[in-house]
N, C-alpha and C positions, 0 to 999 in steps of 0.2 A: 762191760767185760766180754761180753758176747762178740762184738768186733774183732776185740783182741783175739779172741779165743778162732772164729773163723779165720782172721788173715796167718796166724798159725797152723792150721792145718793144711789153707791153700800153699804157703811159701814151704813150710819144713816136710809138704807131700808131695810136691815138687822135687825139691832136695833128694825126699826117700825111695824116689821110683827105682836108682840099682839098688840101694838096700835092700827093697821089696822081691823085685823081682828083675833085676838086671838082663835075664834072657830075651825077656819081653818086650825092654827097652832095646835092645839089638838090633831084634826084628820089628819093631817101630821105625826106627830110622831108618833099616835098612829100606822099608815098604817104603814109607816119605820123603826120604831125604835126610842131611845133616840141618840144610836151612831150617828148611817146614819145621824141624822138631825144635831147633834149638829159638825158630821166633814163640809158637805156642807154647813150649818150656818156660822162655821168658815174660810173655806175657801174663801169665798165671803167677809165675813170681812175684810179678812189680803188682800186681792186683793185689797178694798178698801182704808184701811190701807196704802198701799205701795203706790197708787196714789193720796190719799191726799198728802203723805211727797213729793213725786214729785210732783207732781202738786202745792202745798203750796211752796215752794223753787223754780221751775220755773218763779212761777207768781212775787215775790219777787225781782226776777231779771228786772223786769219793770214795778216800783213800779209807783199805780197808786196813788194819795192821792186826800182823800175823806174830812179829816180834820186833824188837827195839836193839840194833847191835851194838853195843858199844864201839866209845870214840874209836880206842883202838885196830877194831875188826877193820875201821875204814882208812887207818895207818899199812894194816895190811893190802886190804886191796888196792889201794894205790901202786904200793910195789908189786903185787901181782901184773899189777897193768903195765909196767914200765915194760914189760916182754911182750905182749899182746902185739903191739905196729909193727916190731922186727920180724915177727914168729909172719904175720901176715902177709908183709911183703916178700920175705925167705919163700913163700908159696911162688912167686912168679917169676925170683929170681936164682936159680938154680947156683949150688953151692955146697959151703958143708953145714951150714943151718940145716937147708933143705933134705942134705944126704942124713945128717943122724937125728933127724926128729921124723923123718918119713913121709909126713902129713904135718905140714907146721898150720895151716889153715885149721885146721881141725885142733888143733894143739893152741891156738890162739884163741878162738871159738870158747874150747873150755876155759882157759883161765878167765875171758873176758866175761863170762858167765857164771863160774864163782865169783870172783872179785865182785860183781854186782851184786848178788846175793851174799857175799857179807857186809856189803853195806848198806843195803836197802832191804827191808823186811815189810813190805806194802805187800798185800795181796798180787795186783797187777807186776810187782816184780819176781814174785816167787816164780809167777805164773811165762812171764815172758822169758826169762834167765833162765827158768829151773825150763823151761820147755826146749832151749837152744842146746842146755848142759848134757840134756837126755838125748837128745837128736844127734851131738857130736858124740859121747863116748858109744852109742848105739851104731855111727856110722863109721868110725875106728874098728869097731870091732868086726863090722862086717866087709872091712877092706882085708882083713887075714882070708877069709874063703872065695872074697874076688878080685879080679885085677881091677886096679884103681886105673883110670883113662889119666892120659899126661894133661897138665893144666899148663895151656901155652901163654907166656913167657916169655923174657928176656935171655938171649941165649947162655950158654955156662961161660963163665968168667971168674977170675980169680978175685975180682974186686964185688962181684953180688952181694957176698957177704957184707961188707965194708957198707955197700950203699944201704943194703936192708939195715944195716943197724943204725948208721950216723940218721937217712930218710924216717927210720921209725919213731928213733929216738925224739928229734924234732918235730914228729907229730905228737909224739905222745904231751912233749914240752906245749904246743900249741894247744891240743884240749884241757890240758892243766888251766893255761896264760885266758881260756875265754871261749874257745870255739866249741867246748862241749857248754857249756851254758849258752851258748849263742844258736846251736845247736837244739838243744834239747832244755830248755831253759831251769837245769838246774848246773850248778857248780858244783865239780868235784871235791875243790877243797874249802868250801863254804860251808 
């Protein structure tokens, strides 16, 4: 659990440096560069990155259980997820997804992290979902007192919407069909 628990603090402190203190970051970049900041940035991510998925599949292997959700709850978060791909690609393709959700990254973020946490009730999932669900409605909120940087993207286009949806949808159909067990070696509808 301890894997999990550091490549979480590396990847989602990362993440929270304009949360924290977005001045700071300004004058970081501006002192280093965009390069220098955004490779160190990255590097520290993918660090964290690689020890969540270990550390998330270690802890797995002595599985603790916190609660048991019924069949149902995982009726639900199935269709919570069916929004999750569209909501995510809406982030890089500019539109009216993008215009009336604000932050669809973030807004995808959360449901994919409920949705998990109502179907999975393991320790190691409370701990991974419930740490991403904190991290986005935490980083939502702190987008009202600061400018949020533009996430570059596919230019505006009347058909973005169209692609994020039919493109989501289609993934979402593909980790149903096997690539999230193939993935992550459990099945969604298993």
């Amino acid at each position: 659990m301890s894997l999990l628990i550091v490549g979480l603090v590396l990847f989602l402190a990362t993440h929270s440096i304009s949360i924290i203190n977005d001045p700071w970051r300004n004058r970081l970049v501006a002192k280093i560069g965009e390069m220098p900041w955004q490779g160190i940035y990255s590097l520290v991510a993918l660090v964290g990155f690689v020890l969540i998925v270990q550390g998330y599949g270690l802890a797995r292997q002595e599985p603790v259980v916190l609660y048991l959700p019924p069949v149902w709850l995982k009726h639900i978060s199935l269709l919570l997820l069916v929004f999750v791909f569209p909501l995510l690609l809406a982030a890089y393709l500019p539109g009216r997804i993008q215009a009336v959700t604000k932050h669809p990254m973030l807004a995808a973020t959360k449901l994919w992290a409920v949705a998990h946490l109502l179907a999975n009730g393991m320790l190691a999932d409370v701990v991974l979902f419930g740490a991403f669900l904190v991290w986005a409605v935490v980083d939502r909120i702190s987008l009202k007192r600061r400018q949020s940087r533009p996430v570059r993207g596919a230019p505006p286009s009347k058909w973005n919407d169209l692609v994020a949806i039919v493109a989501g949808l289609g993934l979402y159909v593909a980790f149903l069909l096997g690539l999230h067990g193939w993935l992550f070696g459990v099945s969604p509808t298993g």
